[in-house]
MDTraj code that builds the backbone (N, CA, C; nanometers):
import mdtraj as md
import numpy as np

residues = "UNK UNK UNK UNK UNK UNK UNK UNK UNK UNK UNK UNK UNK UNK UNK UNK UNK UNK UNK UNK UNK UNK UNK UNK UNK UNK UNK UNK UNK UNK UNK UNK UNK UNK UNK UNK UNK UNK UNK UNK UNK UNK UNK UNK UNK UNK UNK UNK UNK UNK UNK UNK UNK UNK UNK UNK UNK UNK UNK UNK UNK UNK UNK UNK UNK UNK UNK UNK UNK UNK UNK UNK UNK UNK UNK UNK UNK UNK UNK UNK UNK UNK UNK UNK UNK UNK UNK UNK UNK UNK UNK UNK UNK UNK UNK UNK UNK UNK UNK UNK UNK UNK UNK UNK UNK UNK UNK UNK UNK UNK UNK UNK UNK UNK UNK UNK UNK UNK UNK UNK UNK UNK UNK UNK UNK UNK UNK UNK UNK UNK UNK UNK UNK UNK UNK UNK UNK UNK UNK UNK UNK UNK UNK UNK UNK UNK UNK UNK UNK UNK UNK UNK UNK UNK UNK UNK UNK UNK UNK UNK UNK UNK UNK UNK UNK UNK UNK UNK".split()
xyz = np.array([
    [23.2416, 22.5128, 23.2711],
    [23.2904, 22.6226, 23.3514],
    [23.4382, 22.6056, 23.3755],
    [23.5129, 22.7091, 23.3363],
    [23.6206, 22.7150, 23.3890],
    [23.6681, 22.7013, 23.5456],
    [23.7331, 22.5671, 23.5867],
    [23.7388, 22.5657, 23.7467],
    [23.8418, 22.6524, 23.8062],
    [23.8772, 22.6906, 23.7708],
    [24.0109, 22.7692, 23.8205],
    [23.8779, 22.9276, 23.8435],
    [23.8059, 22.9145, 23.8079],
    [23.7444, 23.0711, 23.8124],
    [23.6401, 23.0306, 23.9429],
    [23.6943, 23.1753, 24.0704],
    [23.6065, 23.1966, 24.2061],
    [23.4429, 23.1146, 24.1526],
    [23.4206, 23.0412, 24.3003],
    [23.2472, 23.0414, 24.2662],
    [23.2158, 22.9905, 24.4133],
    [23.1761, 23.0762, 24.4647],
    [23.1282, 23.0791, 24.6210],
    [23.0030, 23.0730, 24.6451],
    [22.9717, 22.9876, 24.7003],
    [22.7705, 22.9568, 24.7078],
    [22.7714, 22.9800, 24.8959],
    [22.6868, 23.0294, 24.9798],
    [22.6376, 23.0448, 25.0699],
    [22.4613, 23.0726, 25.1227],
    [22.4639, 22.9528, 25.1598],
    [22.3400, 22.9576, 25.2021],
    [22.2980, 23.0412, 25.4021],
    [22.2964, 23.1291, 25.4096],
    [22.2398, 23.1337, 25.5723],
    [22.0932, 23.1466, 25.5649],
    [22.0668, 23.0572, 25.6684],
    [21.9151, 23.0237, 25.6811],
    [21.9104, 23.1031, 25.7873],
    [21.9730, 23.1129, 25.9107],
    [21.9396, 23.2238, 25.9897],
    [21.8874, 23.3721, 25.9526],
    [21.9828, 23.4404, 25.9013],
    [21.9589, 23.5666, 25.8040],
    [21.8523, 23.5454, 25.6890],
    [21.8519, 23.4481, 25.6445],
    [21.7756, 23.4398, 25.5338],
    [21.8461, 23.4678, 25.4111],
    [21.9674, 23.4426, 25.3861],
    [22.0472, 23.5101, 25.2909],
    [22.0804, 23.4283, 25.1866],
    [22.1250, 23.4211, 25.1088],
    [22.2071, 23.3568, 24.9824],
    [22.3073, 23.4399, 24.9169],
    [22.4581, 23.4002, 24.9597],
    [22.5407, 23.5072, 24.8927],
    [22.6224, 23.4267, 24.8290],
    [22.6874, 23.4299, 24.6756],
    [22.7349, 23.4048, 24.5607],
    [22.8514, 23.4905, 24.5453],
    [22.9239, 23.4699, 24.5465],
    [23.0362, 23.5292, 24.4815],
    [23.1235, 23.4359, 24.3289],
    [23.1008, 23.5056, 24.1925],
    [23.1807, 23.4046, 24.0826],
    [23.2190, 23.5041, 23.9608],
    [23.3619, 23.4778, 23.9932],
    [23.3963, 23.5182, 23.8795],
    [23.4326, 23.4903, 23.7078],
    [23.4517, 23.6055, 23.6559],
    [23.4702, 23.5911, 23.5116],
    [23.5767, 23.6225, 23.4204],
    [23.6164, 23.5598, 23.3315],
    [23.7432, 23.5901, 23.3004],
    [23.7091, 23.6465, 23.1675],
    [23.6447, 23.7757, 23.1944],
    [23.5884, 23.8815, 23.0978],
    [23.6245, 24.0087, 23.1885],
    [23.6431, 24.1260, 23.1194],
    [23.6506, 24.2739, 23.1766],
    [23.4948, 24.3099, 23.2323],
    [23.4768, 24.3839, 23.2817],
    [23.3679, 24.4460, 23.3501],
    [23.2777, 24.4731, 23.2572],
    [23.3208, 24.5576, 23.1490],
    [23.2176, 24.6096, 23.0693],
    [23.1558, 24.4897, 22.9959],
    [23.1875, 24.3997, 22.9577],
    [23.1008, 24.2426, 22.8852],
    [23.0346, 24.2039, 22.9875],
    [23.0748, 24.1778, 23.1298],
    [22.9636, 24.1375, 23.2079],
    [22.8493, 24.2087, 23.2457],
    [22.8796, 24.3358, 23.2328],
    [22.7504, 24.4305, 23.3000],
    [22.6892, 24.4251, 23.2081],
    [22.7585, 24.4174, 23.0646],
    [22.6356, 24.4587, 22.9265],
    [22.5743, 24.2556, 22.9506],
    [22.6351, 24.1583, 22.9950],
    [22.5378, 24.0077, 22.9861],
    [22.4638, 24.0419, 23.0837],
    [22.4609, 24.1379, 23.2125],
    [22.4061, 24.1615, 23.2712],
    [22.2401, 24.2587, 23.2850],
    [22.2696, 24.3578, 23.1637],
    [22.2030, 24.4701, 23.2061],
    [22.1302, 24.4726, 23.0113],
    [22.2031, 24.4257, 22.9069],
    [22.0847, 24.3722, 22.7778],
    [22.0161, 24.2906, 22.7530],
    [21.8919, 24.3108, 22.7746],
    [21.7977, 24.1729, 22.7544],
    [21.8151, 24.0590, 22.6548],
    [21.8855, 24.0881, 22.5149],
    [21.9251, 24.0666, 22.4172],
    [22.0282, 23.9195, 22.4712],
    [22.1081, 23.9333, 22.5336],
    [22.2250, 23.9038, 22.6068],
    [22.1577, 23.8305, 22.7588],
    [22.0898, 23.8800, 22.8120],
    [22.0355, 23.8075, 22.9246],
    [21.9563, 23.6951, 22.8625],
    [21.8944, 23.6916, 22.8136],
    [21.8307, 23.6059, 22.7435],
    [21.8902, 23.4082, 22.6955],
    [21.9986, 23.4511, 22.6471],
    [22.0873, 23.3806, 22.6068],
    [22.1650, 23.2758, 22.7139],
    [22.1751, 23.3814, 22.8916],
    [22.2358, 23.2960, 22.9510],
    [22.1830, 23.2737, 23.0903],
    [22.0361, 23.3285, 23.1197],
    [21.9884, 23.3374, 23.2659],
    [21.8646, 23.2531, 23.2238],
    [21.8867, 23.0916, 23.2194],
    [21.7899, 22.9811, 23.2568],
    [21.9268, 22.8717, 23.2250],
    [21.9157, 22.7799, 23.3376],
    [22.0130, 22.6835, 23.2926],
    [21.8993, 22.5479, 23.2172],
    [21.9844, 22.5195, 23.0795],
    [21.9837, 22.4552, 22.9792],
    [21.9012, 22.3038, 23.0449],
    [21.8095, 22.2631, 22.9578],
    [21.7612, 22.3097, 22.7888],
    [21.6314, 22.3840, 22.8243],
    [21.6364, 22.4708, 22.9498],
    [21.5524, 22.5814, 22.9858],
    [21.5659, 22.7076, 22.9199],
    [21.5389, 22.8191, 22.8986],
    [21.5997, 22.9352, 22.8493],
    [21.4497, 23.0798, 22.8834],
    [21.6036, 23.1707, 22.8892],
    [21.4813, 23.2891, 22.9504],
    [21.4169, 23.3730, 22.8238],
    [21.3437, 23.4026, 22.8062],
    [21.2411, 23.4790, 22.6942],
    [21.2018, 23.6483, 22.7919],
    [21.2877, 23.8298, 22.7766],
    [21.2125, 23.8686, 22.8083],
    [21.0982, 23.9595, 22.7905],
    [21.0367, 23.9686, 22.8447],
    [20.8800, 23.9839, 22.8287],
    [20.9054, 24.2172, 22.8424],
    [20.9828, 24.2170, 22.9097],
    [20.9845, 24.3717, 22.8824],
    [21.1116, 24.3894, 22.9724],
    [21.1900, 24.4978, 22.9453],
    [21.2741, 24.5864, 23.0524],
    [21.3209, 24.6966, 23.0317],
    [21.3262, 24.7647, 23.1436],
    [21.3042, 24.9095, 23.1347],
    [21.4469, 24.9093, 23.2003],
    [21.6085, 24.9406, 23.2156],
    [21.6779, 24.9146, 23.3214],
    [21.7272, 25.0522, 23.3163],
    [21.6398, 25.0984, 23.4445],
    [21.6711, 25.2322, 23.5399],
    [21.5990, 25.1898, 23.5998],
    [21.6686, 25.3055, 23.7616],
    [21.6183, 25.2811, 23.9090],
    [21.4254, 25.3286, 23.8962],
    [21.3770, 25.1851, 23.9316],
    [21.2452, 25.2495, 23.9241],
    [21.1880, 25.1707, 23.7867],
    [21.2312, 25.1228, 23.7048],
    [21.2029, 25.0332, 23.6112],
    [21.2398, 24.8837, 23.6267],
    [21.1851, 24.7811, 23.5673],
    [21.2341, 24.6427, 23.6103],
    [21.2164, 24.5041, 23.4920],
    [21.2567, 24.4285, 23.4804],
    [21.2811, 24.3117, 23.4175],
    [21.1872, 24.2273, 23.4276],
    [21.1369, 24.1988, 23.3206],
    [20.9595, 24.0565, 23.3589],
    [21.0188, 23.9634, 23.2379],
    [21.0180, 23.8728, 23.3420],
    [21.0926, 23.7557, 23.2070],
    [21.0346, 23.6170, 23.2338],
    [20.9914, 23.5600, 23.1091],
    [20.9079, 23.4012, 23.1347],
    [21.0262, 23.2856, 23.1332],
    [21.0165, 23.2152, 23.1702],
    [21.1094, 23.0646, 23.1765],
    [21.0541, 22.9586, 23.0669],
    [21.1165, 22.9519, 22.9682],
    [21.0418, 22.8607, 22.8719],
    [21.1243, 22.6837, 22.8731],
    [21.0410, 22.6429, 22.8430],
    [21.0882, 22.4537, 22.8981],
    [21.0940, 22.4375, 22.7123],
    [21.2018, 22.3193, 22.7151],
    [21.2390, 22.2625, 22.6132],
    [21.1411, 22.2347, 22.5028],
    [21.0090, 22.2464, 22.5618],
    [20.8642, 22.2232, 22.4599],
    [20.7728, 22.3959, 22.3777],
    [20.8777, 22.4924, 22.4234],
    [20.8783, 22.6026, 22.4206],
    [20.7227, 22.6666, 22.4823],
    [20.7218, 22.5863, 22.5664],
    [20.6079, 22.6705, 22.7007],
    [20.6880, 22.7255, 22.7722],
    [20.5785, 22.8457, 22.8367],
    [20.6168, 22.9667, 22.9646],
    [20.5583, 22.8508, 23.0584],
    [20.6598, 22.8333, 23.1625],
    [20.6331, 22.7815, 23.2579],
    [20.6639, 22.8172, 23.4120],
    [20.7008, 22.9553, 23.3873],
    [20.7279, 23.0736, 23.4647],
    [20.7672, 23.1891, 23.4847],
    [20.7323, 23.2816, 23.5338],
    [20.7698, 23.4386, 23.5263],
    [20.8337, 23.5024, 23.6272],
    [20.9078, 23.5731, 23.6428],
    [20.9850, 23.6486, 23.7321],
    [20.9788, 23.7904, 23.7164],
    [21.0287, 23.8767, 23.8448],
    [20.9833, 24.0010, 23.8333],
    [21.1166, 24.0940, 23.8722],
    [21.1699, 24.1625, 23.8156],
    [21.3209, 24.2176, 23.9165],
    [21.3084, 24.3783, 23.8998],
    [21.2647, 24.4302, 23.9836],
    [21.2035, 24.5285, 24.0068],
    [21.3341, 24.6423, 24.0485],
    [21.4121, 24.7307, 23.9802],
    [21.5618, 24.8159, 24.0207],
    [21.5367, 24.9054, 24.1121],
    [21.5789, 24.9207, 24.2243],
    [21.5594, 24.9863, 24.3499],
    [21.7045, 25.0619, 24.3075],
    [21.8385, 25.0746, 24.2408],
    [21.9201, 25.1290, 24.2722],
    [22.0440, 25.1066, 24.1822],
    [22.1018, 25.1471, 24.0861],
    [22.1636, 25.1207, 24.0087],
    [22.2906, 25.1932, 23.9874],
    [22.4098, 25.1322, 24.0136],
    [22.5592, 25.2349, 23.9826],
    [22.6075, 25.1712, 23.8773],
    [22.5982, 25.2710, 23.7196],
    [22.6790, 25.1973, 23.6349],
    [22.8303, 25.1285, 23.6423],
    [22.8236, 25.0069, 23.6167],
    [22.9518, 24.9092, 23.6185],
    [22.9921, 24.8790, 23.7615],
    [22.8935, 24.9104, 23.8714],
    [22.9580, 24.8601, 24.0428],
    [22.7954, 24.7987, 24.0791],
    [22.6834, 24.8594, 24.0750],
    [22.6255, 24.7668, 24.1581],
    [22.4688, 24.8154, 24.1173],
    [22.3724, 24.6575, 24.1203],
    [22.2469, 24.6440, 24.1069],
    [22.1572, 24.6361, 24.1996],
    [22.0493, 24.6778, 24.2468],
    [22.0064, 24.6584, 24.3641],
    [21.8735, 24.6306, 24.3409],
    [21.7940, 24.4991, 24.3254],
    [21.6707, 24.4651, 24.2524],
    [21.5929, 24.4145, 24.3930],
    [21.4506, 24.4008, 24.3655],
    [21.3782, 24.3249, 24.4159],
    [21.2837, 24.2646, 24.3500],
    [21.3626, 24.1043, 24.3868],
    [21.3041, 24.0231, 24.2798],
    [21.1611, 23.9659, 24.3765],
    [21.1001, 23.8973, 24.2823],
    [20.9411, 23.7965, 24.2736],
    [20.9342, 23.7325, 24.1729],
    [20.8118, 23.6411, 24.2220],
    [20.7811, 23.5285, 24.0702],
    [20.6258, 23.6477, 24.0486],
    [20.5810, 23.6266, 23.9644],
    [20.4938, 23.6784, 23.9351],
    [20.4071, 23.6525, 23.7950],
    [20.3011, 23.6647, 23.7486],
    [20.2739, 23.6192, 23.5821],
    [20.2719, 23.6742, 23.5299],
    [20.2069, 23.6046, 23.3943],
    [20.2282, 23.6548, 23.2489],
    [20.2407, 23.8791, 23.2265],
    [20.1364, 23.8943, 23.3300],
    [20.1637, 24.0452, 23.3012],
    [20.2092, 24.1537, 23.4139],
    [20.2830, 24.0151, 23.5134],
    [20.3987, 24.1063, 23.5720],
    [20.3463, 24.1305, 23.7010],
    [20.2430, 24.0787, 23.7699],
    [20.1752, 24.1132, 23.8562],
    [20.2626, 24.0272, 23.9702],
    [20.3222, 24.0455, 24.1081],
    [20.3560, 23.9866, 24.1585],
    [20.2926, 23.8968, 24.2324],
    [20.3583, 23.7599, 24.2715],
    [20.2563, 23.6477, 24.3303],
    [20.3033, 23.6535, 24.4918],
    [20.1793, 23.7213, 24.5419],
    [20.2003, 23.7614, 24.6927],
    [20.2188, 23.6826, 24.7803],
    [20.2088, 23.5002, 24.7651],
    [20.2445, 23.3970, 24.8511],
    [20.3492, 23.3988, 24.8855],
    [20.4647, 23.4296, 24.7591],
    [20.5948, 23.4054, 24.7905],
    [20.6559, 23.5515, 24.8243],
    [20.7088, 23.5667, 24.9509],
    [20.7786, 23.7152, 24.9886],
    [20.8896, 23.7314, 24.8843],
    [20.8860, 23.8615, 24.8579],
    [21.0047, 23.9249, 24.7639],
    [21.1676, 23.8662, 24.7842],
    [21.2565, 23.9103, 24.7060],
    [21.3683, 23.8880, 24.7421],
    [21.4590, 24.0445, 24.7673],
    [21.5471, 24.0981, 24.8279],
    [21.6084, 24.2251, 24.7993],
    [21.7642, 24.1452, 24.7125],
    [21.8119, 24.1553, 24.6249],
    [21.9371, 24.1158, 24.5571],
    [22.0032, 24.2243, 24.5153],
    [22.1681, 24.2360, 24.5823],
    [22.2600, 24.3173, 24.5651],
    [22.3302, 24.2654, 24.4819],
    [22.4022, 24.3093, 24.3538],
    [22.4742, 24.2609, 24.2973],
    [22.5810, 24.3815, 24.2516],
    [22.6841, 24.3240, 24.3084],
    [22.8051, 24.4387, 24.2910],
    [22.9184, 24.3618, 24.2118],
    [22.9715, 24.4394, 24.1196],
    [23.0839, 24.4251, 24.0113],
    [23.2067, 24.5331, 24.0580],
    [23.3227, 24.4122, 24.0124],
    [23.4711, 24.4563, 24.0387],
    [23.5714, 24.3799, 23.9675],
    [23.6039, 24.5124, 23.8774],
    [23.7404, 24.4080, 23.7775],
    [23.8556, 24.4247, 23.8305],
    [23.9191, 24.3282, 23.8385],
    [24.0947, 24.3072, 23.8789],
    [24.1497, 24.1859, 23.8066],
    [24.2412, 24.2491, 23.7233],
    [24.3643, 24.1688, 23.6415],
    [24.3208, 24.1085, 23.5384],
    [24.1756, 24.1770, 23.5115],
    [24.1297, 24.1492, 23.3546],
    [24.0327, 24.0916, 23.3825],
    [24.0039, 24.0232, 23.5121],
    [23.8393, 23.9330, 23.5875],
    [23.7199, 24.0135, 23.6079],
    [23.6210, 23.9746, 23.6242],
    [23.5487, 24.0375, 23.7223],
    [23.4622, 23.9689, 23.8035],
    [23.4700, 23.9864, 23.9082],
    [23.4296, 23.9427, 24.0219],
    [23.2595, 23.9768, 24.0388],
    [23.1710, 23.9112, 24.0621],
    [23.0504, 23.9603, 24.0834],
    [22.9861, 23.8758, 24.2428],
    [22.9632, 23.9755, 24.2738],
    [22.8884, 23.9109, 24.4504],
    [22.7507, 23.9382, 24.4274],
    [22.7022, 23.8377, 24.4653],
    [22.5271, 23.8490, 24.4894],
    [22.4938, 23.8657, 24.6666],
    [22.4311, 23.9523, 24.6689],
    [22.3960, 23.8939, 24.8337],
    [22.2345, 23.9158, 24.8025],
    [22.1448, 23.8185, 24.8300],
    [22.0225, 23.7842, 24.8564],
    [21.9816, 23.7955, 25.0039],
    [21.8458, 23.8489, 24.9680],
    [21.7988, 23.8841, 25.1777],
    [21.6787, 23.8187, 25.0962],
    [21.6412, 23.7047, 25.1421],
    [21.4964, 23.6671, 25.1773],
    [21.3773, 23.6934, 25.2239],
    [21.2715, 23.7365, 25.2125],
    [21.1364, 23.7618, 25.2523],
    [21.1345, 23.6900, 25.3752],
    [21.1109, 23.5754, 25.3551],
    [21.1011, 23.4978, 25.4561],
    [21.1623, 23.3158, 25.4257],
    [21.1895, 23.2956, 25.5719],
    [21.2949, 23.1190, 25.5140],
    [21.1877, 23.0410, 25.4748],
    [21.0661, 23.0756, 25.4431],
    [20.9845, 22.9138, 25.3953],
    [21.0173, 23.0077, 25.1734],
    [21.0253, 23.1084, 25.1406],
    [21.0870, 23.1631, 25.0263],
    [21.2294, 23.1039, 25.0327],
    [21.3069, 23.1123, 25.1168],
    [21.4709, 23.0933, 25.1104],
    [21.4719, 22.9322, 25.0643],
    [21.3763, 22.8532, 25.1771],
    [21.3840, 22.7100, 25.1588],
    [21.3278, 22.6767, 25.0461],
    [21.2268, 22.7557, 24.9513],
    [21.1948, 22.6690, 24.8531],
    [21.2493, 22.7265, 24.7459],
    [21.3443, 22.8300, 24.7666],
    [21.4066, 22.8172, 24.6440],
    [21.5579, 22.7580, 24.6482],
    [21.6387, 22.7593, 24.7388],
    [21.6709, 22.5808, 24.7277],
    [21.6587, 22.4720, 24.7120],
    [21.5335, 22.4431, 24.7964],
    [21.4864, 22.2886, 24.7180],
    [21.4589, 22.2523, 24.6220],
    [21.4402, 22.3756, 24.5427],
    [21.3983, 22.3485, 24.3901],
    [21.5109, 22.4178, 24.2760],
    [21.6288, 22.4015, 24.3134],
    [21.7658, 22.3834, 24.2898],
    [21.7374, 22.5333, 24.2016],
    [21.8023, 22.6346, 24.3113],
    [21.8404, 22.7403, 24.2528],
    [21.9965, 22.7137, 24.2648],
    [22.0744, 22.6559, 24.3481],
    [22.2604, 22.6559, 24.3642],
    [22.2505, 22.5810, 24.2294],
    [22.1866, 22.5098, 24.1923],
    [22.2337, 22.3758, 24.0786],
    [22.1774, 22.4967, 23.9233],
    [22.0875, 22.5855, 23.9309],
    [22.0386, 22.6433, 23.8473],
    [22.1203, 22.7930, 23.8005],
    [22.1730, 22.8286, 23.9405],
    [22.2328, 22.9129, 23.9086],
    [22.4087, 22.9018, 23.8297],
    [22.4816, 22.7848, 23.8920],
    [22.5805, 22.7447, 23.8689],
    [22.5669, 22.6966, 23.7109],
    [22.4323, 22.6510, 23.6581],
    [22.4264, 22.6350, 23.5247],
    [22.4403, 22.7515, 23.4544],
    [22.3685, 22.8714, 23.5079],
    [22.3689, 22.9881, 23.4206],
    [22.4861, 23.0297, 23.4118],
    [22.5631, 23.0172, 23.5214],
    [22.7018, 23.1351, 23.5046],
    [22.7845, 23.0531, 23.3934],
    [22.7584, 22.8729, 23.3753],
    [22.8092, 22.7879, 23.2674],
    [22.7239, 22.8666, 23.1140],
    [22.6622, 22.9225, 23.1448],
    [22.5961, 22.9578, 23.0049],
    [22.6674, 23.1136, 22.9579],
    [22.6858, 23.2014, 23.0705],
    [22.7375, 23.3292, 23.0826],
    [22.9288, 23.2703, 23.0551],
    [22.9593, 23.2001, 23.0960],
    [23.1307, 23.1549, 23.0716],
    [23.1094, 23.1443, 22.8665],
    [23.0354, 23.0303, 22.8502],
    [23.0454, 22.9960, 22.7289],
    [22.9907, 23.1554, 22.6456],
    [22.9092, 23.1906, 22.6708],
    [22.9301, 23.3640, 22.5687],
    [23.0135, 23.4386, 22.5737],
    [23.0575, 23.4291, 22.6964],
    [23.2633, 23.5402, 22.7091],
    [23.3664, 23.4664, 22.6067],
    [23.2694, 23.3505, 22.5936],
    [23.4410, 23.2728, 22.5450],
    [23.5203, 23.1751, 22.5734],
    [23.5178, 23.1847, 22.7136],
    [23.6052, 23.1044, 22.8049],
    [23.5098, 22.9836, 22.8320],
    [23.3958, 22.9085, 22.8183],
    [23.3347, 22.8287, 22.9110],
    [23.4952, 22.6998, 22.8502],
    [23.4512, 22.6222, 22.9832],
    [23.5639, 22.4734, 22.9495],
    [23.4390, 22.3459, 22.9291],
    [23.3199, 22.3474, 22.8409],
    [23.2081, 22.2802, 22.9029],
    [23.2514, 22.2065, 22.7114],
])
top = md.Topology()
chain = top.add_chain()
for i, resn in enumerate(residues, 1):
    res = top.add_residue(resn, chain, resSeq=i)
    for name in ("N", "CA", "C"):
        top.add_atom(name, md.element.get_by_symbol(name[0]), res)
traj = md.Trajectory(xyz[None], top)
């Protein structure tokens, strides 16, 4: 990862929140398309030697993303669900994510997530903020403990190295 490039991790456990702010030293339109083609998501949303496989996506408001987590032995060893509540081309995503299985069904133990993700280019960057609202903090706490800051900071190392720029 390029260090000179924003990368803001926030955890509030009060709120229940997780907000991210990291930027890219790509224009807007390359990040929304690593963002919004499965083709391309694929490639950089599991940090290494994990990788995401997805299983279907539909991306319009009202359609959503089902994607398995495959481990270095090329097993599914997990599924996720990101369900689009709200979509402004090239400014902002508005999903609600879950883990859920093989055919997408959500797993009702763990409360949903609501994830905002808004895009903004300046001086050739683009800036992307996540803000996460938690279901509930025993969801917030275990997906920290089971290193989403360390997982996510890998991916955006996987998203640097396809722009071009990674320093890895």
């Amino acid at each position: 990862m390029n260090s000179a490039l924003l990368f803001d991790f926030v955890v509030d456990k009060d709120n229940r929140t997780i907000t991210i702010k990291r930027e890219f030293d790509a224009d807007l339109a390359m990040v929304w398309e690593a963002w919004t083609n499965p083709e391309i998501l694929d490639k950089w949303y599991a940090p290494k030697p994990f990788r995401a496989e997805t299983q279907t996506m539909d991306f319009r408001e009202g359609g959503f993303w089902h994607y398995a987590m495959i481990n270095p032995q090329d097993e599914k060893v997990g599924y996720s669900r990101y369900d689009y509540q709200k979509i402004e081309p090239q400014k902002t995503i508005v999903e609600l994510r879950g883990f859920c299985d093989a055919n997408g069904t959500v797993n009702p133990n763990f409360a949903r997530t609501t994830a905002t993700n808004d895009f903004r280019e300046e001086n050739g960057k683009t800036l992307v903020k996540i803000h996460a609202q938690y279901g509930s903090v025993e969801t917030l706490e275990f997906i920290v403990k089971n290193g989403f800051i360390e997982g996510m900071s890998a991916c955006f190392g996987n998203l640097d190295e396809l722009l071009g720029n990674g320093k890895n």
